[in-house]
Steps between C-alpha positions, in 0.01 A plus 500: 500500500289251620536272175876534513521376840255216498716379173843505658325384811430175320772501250783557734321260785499206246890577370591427911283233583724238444775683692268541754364164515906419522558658816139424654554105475896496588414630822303152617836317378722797699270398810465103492724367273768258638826454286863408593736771373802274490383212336754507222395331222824496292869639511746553246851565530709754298851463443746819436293745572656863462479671848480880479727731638422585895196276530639451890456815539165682266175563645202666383470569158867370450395162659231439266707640132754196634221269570341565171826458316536136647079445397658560161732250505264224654216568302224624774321798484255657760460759775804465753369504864834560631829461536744309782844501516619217755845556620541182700465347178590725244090416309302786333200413484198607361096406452335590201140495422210505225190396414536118476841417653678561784894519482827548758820487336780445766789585382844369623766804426837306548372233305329653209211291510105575581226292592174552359196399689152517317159452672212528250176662578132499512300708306360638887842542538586709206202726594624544878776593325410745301217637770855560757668639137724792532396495870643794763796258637812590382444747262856605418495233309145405443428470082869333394292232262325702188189305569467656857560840371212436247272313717560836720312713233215275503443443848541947551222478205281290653497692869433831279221351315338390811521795674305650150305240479402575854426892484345470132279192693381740763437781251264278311312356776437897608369608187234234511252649724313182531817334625577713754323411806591129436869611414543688879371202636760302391774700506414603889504107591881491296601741713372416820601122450866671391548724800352150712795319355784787546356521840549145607877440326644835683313461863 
């Protein structure tokens, strides 16, 4: 028992390390990094584009099968944030995201046309990305692009593996006598410094 566990222990801690190592360093760019969002770098205009049927009128999961119909014709692929409808003046329009770019694709409905807007991207920024990747805002339609759906099953992995990674960890420290006084030690301070912390945000 002991043997199995120290192997997948190691084995399964060096398979998520760069995942981990992802996630750790996007969070310095998610707190101090300073970038304009709408600091288009190029747009393209398509002519004729087909409209689908009802687009004034879809939401959801209908928004985003129309939205992904006109990505076909324009040549973008990505994660769709959301969709707009303005009816003022008769736009749909729509961001759309991946590692590396950053697209919205306005689309005028009465005169078949769309405007496409790209806004390339760090390599912090890809990570941010894929550290806020499938995310818990708007789920309904969260995981439109392929690549989100299969970034989802790594980033599930990688929590799971931690959390065994963590209980296998604490199992091995305890069945090293030796270790044990030294390991309490430490793992009182974590927890007191913890609670410290959760103490001071909720007060």
């Amino acid at each position: 028992m002991y043997r199995w566990t120290r192997d997948l222990h190691l084995y399964f801690g060096l398979f998520i390390s760069p995942f981990l190592l992802l996630f750790a360093a996007s969070v310095f760019f998610l707190n101090h990094a300073k970038i304009v969002p709408d600091k288009w770098l190029s747009a393209e205009t398509f002519q004729n584009v087909e409209i689908p049927d009802a687009i004034d009128r879809a939401q959801g999961k209908d928004a985003i099968a129309r939205a992904q119909a006109i990505l076909q014709q324009v040549g973008v692929t990505g994660e769709i944030g959301f969709t707009r409808f303005v009816r003022q003046t008769r736009h749909f329009v729509f961001p759309v995201s991946k590692p590396g770019v950053e697209t919205n694709v306005d689309v005028d409905i009465d005169a078949r046309t769309a405007i496409v807007s790209r806004r390339p991207t760090s390599v912090w920024e890809a990570f941010a990305y894929l550290h806020k990747m499938p995310g818990p805002h708007n789920v309904a339609i969260r995981g439109n692009w392929a690549g989100t759906r299969a970034w989802r099953w790594f980033a599930d992995g990688t929590i799971y593996l931690t959390l065994f990674i963590t209980i296998t960890g604490i199992y091995l420290w305890w069945t090293i006598k030796a270790e044990r006084r030294t390991g309490i030690a430490l793992l009182s301070a974590g927890i007191v410094t913890f609670v410290a912390l959760i103490y001071v945000v909720i007060r």
